[in-house]
C-alpha positions in Angstrom: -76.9 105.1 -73.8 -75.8 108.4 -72.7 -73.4 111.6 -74.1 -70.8 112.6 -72.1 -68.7 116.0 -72.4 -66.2 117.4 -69.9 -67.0 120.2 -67.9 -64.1 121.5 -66.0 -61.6 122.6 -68.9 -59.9 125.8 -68.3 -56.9 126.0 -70.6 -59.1 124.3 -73.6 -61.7 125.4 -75.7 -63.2 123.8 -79.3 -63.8 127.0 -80.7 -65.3 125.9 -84.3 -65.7 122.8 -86.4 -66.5 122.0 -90.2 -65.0 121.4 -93.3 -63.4 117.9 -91.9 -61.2 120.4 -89.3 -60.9 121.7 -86.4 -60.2 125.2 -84.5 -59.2 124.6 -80.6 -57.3 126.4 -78.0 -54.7 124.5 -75.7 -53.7 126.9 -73.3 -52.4 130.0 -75.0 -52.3 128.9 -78.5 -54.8 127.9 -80.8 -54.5 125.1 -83.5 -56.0 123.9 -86.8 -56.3 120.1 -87.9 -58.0 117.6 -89.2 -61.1 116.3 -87.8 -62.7 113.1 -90.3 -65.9 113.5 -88.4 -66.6 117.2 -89.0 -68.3 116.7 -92.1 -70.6 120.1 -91.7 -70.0 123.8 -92.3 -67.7 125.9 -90.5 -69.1 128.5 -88.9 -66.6 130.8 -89.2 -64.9 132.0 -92.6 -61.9 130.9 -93.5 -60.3 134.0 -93.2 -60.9 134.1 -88.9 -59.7 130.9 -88.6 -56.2 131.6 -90.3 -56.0 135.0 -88.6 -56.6 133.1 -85.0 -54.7 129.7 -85.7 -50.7 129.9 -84.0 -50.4 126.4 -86.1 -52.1 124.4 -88.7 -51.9 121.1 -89.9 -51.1 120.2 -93.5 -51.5 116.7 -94.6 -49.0 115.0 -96.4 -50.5 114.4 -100.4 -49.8 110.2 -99.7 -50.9 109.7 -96.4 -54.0 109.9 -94.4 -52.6 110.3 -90.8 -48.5 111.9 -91.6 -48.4 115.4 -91.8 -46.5 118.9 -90.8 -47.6 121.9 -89.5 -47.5 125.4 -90.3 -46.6 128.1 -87.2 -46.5 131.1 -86.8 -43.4 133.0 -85.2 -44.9 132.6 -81.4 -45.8 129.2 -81.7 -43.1 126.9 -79.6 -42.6 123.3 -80.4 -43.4 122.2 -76.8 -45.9 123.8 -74.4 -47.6 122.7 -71.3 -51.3 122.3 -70.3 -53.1 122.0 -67.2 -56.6 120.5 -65.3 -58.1 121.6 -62.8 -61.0 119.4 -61.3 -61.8 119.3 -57.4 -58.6 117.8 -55.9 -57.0 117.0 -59.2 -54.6 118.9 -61.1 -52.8 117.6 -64.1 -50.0 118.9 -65.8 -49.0 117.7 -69.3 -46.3 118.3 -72.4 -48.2 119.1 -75.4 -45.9 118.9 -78.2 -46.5 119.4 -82.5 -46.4 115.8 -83.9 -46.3 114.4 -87.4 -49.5 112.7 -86.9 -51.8 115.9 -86.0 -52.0 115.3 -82.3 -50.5 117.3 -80.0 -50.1 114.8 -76.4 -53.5 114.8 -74.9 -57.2 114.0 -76.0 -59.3 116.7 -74.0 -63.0 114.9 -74.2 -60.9 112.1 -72.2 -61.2 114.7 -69.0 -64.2 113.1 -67.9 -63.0 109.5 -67.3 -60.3 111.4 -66.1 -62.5 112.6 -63.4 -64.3 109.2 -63.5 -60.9 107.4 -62.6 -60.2 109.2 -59.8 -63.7 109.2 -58.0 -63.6 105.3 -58.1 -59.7 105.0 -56.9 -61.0 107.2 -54.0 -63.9 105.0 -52.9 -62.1 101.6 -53.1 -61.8 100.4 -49.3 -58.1 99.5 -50.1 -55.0 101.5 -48.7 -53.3 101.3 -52.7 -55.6 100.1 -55.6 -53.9 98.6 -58.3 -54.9 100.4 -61.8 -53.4 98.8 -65.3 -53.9 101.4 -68.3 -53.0 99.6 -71.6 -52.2 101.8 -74.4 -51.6 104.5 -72.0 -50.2 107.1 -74.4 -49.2 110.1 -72.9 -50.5 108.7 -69.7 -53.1 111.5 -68.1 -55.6 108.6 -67.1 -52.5 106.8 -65.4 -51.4 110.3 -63.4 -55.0 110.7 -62.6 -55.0 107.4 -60.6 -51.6 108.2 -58.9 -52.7 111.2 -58.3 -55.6 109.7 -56.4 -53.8 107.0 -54.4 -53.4 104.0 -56.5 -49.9 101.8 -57.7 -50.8 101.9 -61.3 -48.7 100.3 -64.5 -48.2 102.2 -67.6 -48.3 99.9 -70.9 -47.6 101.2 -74.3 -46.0 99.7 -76.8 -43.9 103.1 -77.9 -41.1 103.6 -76.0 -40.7 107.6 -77.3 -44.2 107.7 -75.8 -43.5 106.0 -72.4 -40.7 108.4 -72.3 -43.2 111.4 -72.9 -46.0 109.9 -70.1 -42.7 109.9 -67.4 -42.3 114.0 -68.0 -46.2 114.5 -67.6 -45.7 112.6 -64.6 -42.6 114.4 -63.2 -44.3 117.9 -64.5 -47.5 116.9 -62.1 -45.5 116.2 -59.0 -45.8 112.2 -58.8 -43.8 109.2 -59.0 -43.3 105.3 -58.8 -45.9 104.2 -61.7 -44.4 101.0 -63.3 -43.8 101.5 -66.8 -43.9 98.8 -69.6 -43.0 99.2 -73.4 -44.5 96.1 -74.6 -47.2 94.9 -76.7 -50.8 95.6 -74.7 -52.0 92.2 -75.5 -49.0 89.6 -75.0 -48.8 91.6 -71.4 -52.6 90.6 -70.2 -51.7 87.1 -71.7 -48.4 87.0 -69.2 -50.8 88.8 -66.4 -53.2 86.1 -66.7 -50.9 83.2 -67.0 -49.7 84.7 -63.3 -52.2 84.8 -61.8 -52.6 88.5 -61.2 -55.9 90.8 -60.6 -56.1 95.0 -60.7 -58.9 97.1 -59.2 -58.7 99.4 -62.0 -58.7 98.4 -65.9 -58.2 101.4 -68.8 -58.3 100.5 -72.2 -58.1 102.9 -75.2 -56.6 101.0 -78.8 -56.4 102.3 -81.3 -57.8 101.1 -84.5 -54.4 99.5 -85.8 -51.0 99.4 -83.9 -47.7 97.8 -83.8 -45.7 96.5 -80.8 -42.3 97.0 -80.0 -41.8 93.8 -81.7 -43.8 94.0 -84.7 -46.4 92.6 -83.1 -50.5 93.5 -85.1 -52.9 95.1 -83.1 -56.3 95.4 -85.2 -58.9 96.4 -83.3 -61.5 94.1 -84.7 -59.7 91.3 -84.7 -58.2 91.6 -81.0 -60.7 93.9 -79.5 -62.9 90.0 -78.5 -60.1 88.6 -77.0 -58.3 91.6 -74.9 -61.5 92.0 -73.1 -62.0 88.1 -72.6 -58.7 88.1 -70.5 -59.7 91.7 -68.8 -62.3 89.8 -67.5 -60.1 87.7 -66.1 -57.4 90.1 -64.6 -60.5 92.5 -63.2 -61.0 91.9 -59.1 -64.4 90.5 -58.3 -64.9 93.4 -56.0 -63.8 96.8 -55.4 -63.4 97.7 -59.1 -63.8 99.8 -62.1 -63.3 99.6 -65.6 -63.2 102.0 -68.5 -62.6 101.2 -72.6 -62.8 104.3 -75.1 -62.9 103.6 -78.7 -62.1 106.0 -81.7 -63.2 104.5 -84.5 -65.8 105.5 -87.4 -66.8 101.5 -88.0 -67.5 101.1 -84.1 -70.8 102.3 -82.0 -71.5 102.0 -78.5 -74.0 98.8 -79.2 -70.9 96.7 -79.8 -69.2 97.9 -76.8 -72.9 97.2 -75.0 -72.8 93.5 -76.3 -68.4 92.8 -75.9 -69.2 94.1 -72.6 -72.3 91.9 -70.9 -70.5 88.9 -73.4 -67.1 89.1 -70.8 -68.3 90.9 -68.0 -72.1 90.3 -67.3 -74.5 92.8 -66.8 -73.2 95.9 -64.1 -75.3 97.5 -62.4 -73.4 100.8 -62.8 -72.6 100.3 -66.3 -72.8 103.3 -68.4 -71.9 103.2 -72.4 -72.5 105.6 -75.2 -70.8 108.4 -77.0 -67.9 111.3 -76.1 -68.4 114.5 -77.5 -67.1 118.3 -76.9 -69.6 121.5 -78.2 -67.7 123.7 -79.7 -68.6 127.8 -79.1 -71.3 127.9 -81.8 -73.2 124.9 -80.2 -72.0 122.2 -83.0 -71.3 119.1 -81.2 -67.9 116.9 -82.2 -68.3 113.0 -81.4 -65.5 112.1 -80.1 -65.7 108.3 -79.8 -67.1 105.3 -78.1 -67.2 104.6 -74.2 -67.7 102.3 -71.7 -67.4 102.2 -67.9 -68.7 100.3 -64.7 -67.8 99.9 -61.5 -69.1 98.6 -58.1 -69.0 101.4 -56.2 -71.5 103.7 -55.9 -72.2 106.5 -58.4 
């Protein structure tokens, strides 16, 4: 099991944690907002983190994830953010929405990185890449960006809309987008008969589909990866799941895994996390990735 933390951010920075929040810097301007798992101090006063924060997010008394945030004069609704790794470079709409997050999950850079090494070494002239619950879509751009034809599922249309202008604002084109339900499209994939190179998965703990359809992660979490399995090339591939979950650890990802997949040789599972500047370290979900390609 290993701890993985991106390396190559420029225009972010976790400046402090504690108190359940937390203090970061997206390109020029620097946010408050909740954070469940920082459950230690801060170490700064309360004070320097209202004088330095551009925004801050307020929780709504009746809801655990709704919310609105506070700005200051200078702070625009809409912003963007770049990354900068070797060859890659990533550009991105980060907006203020009601649910605290702001359009991109910056501990996710290094399966971003990941991705587009292994499209690279595939021996094919256009890998095929599926991301399901692709959100704003930076794993999918990174996998354009490095050569592949890659489809786009979320099950938000509003968000599919949102991955298209990160796409357009990073100088690509032609990923095949789909607003449907993650789960009823690997069961029409595998019904068809179809394979991908590349498999990305990140679900969330609970979800709807466009039409109403359930997505709870330990209910569904078995049998999405049973029919990945099934949609996953025999060779030339890679696969990546991230979970963000408080009730999940790596083990269980370990077990789902070998259970569907089998051992890998180049499997590698365990925990995200980001330092912030005063050495406090943020876990920032589950992951697990294998490939067989070299390292």
């Amino acid at each position: 099991m290993i701890l993985l933390s991106p390396e190559q951010h420029t225009e972010y920075q976790l400046i402090d944690t504690g108190g359940f929040e937390k203090l970061e810097r997206f390109g020029s301007f620097i946010l408050s907002r909740p954070e469940p798992q920082a459950i230690w101090d801060k170490s700064m006063s309360e004070k320097e983190w209202a004088d330095k924060s551009s925004a801050v997010f307020k929780r709504d008394k009746n809801s655990q994830e709704k919310g609105q945030w506070v700005s200051q004069p200078d702070m625009p609704d809409r912003w963007v953010m770049q990354y900068r790794s070797g060859p890659l470079h990533l550009r991105a709409k980060l907006a203020l929405s009601s649910f605290k997050h702001v359009g991109v999950f910056p501990e996710q850079a290094t399966n971003w990185d990941y991705i587009a090494k292994k499209v690279k070494q595939i021996p094919e002239d256009k890998p095929n890449v599926l991301n399901l619950f692709a959100y704003t879509g930076l794993a999918s751009l990174a996998a354009k960006a490095s050569g592949a034809d890659v489809t786009h599922v979320d099950s938000v249309k509003q968000v599919i809309n949102w991955s298209r202008e990160n796409m357009e604002l990073s100088g690509l084109d032609n990923i095949r987008w789909v607003v449907e339900d993650a789960l009823k499209f690997v069961n029409r994939e595998v019904r068809r008969g179809n394979q991908y190179n590349g498999i990305i998965l990140d679900p969330p703990a609970y979800g709807r589909g466009p039409d109403g359809e359930k997505w709870l992660l330990e209910e569904n979490l078995n049998e999405i990866l049973r029919l990945c399995a099934l949609l996953l090339k025999k060779e030339n591939f890679f696969f990546i799941i991230n979970l963000y979950s408080l009730g999940f650890s790596a083990l269980i990802l370990e077990n789902l895994i070998k259970a569907h997949f089998g051992d890998q040789i180049n499997h590698e599972f365990g925990e995200l996390f980001i330092p912030d500047s005063f050495g406090k370290n943020l876990p920032l979900g589950v992951f697990s990735r294998f490939s067989d390609q070299k390292v």
